[in-house]
C-alpha positions in Angstrom: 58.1 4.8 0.8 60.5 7.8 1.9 62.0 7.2 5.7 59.8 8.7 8.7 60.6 12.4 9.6 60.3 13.0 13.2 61.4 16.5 13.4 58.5 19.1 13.4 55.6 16.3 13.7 52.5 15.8 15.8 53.1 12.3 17.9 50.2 10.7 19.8 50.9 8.0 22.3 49.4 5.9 24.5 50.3 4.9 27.9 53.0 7.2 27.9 53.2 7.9 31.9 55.7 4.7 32.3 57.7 1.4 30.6 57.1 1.7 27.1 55.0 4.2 26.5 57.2 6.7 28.7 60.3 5.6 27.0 59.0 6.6 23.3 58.1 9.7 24.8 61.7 10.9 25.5 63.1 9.2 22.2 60.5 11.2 20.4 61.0 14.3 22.2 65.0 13.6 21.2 63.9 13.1 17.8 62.1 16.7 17.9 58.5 15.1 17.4 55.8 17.7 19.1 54.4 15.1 21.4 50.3 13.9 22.7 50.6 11.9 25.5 47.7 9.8 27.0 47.0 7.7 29.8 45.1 7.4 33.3 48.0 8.1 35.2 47.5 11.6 36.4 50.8 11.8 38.6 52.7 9.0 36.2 51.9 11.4 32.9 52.8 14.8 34.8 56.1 13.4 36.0 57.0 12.5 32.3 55.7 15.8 31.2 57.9 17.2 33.9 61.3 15.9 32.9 60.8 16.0 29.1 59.9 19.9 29.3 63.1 20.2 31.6 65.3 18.3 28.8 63.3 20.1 25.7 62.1 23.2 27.0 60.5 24.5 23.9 59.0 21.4 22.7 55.2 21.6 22.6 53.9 18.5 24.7 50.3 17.9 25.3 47.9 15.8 27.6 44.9 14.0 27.9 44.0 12.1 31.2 41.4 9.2 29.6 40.9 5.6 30.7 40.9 3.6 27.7 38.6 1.0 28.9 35.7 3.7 28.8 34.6 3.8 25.0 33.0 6.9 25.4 36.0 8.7 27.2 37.8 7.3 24.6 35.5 9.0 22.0 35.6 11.8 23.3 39.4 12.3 24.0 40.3 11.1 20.2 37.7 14.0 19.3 39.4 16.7 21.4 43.1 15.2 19.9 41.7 15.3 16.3 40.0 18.7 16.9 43.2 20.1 17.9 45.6 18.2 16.3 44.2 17.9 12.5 47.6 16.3 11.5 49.4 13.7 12.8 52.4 12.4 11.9 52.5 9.1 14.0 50.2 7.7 16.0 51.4 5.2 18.5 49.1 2.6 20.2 50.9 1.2 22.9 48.8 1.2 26.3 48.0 -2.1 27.6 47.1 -3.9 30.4 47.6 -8.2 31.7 45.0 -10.5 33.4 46.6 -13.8 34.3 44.0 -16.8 34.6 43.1 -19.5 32.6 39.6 -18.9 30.3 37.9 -20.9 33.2 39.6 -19.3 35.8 38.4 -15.3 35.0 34.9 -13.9 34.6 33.8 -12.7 31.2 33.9 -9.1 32.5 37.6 -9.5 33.4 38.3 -10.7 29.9 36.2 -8.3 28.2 38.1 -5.5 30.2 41.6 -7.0 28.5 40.0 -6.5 25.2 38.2 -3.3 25.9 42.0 -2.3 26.8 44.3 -3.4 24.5 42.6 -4.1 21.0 38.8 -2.2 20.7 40.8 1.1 21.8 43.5 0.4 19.5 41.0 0.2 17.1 38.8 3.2 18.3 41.4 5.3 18.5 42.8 4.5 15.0 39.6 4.5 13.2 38.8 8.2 14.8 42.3 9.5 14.1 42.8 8.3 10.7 41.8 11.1 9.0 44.6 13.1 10.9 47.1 10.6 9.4 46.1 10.9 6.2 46.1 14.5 6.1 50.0 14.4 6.5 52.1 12.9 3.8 54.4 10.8 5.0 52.4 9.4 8.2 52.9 6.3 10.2 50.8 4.1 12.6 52.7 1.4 15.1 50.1 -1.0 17.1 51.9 -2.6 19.8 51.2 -6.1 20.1 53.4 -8.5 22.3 55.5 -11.6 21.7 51.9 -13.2 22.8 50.3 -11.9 19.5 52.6 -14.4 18.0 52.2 -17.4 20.4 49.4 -18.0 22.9 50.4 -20.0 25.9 48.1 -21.5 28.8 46.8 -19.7 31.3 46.9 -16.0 29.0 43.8 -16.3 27.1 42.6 -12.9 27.3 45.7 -10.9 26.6 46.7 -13.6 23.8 43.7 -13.1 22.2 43.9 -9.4 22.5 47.0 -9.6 21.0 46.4 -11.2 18.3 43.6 -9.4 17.2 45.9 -6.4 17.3 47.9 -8.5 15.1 45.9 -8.9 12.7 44.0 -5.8 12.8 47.7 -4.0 12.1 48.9 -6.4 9.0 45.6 -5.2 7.4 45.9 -1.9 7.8 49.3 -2.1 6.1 48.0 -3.5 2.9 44.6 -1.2 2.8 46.8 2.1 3.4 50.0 1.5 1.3 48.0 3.6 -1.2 47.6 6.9 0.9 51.5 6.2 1.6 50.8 5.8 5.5 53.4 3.6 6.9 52.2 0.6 9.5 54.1 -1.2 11.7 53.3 -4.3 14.2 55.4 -4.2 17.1 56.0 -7.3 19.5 58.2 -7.2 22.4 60.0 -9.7 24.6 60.9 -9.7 28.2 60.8 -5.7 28.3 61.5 -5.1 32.0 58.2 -2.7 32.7 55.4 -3.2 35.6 52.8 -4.6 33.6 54.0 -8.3 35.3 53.9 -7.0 38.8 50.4 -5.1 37.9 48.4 -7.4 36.4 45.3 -8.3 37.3 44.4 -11.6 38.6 41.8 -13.5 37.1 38.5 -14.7 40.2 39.3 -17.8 39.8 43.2 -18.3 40.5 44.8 -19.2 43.6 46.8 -16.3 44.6 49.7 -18.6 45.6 49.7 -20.5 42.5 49.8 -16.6 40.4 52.4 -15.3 42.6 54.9 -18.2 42.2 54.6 -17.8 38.1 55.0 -13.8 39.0 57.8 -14.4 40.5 59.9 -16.5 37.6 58.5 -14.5 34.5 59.6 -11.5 36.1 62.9 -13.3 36.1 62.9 -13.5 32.3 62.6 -9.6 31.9 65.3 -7.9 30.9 65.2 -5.3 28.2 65.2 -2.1 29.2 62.3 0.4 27.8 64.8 2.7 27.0 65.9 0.1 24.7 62.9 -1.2 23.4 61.8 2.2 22.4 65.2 3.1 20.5 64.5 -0.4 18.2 60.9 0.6 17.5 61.7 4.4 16.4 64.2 2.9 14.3 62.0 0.4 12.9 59.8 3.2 12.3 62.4 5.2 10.8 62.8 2.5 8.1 59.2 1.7 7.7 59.4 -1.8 9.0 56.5 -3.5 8.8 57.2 -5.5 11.9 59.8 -5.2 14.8 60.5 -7.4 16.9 62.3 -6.8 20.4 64.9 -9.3 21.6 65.6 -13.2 21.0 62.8 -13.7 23.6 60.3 -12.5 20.6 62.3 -13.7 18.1 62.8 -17.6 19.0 58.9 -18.2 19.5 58.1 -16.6 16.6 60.3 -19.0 14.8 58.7 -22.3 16.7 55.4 -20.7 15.6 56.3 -20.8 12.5 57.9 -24.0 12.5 55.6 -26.1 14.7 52.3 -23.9 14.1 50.0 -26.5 16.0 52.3 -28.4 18.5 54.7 -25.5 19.9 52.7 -25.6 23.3 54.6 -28.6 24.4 57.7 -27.6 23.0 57.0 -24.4 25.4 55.7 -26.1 28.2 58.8 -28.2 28.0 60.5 -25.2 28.2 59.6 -23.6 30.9 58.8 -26.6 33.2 62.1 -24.9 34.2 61.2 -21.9 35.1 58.0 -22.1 36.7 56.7 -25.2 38.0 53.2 -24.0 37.0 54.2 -23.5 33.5 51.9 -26.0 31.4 49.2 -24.5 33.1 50.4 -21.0 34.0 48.9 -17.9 35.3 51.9 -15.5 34.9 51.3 -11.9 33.1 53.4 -11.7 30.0 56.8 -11.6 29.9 57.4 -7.7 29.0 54.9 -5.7 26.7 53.6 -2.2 27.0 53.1 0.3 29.7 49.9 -0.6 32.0 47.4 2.3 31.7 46.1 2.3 35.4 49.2 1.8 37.1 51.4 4.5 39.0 54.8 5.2 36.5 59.0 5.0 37.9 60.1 7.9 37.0 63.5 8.7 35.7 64.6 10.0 32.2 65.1 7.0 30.5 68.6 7.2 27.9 69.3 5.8 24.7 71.6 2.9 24.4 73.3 1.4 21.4 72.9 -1.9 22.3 70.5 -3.4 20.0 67.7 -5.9 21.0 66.7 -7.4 17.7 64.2 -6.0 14.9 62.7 -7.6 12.6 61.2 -6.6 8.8 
């Protein structure tokens, strides 16, 4: 498979008005992509619209206000996109959202609302704008996952389990669309310094002390810039990885998974007894991971940098 041209291609993105999301956006726009930008975030997605337009001023950008965790807004939105956008060159699906609580500890609606989120619109959106993809040769697909669709600790049931189902969902893809020549790539970040920590929701059932001292010493652990995240996934997209993975902090776990498939919690829990004294049992968001859909955006142009923070095949 040739390497991905940005120039002169339709993007889609999701949860592009902040971290993540609004860092693509501005690599992208760099790259010459002609860009679709979604998320709630009326004020977040206008103020990223704002300064891209500014830096690209003939670059067609457009945008669709939609709350993913309504499947019918959803619906219609990827109809209006397809509608208007027949081709699509790359289709990222990166909007996500965090619920800390153990699977005791949050109602059923709060966890369905995770999943709603992060994995059935992943899917929606892919199965409705498939068609788009495969009407332009040389098309790609990234799902963004999270270090958490490679391990699932305590205390992140919900977002683990929506992380792995976007997991898996992606590494299928890849092997049933090799054949129309669409690229797929699984992307799972590290401690990417975004707001989905300090914007999580908490689950009914946890003491707000208890998820505010966890908060507190994840949010320690994050420290890759978006602007650097982004630049490692477009290149991994560039080269048609099948995988990326963003900094040591998504790299080491994967390797305990791996290595100790059944018995890496307590090698974890060891771990961050450490950082958090409510680690075996914590409530913490994840460490990093995409751009919360229903959260207000800080704005600012992110840059390139040439710092790497680790990719993975």
């Amino acid at each position: 498979m040739r390497s991905f041209d940005f120039d002169g291609g339709t993007a889609v993105v999701t949860g592009a008005a902040s971290g993540i999301g609004e860092a693509l956006a501005h690599g992208l726009a760099r790259r010459g992509s002609h860009l679709v930008l979604l998320d709630r975030d009326a004020d977040g997605l206008d103020g990223v619209v704002a300064a891209i337009r500014e830096a690209h001023p003939a670059l067609p950008v457009t945008t669709y206000l939609v709350d993913l965790a309504d499947a019918a807004a959803t619906a219609r939105t990827a109809e209006e996109v397809r509608h208007r956008h027949p081709r699509i060159r790359l289709l990222v699906n990166n909007a996500g959202v965090a619920l800390g609580g153990r699977f005791d500890q949050v109602t059923f609606d709060e966890f369905s609302w995770v999943v709603d989120i992060n994995f059935r619109a992943v899917a929606q959106l892919t199965h409705a704008l498939l068609p788009a993809l495969k009407a332009e040769p040389g098309a790609h697909l990234v799902n963004v996952s999270s270090l958490f669709g490679l391990i699932a600790p305590a205390g992140q049931t919900a977002y683990a389990a929506s992380k792995f189902a976007v997991r898996g969902f992606t590494e299928a893809l890849r092997h049933e669309l090799v054949d129309n020549g669409i690229g797929v790539t699984s992307v799972h970040p590290g401690g990417i310094n975004t707001r989905i920590a300090a914007n999580a929701r908490v689950g009914s059932g946890v003491a707000r002390a208890e998820y505010e001292q966890g908060r507190r010493q994840f949010e320690k652990l994050l420290t890759i810039p978006p602007a650097r995240a982004a630049e490692v996934i477009l290149r991994g997209v560039a080269r048609r990885r099948g995988r990326v993975l963003i900094g040591w902090s998504a790299k080491l776990p994967d390797l305990l998974a791996r290595v100790a498939p059944a018995s890496y919690g307590r090698v974890l829990a060891l771990g961050l007894r450490g950082t958090t004294p409510t680690a075996a049992t914590s409530t913490a968001p994840p460490p990093g991971g995409p751009s919360p859909v229903d959260v207000p955006a800080q704005r600012g142009t992110p840059q390139p940098t040439a710092e790497r923070a680790g990719e993975s095949a």
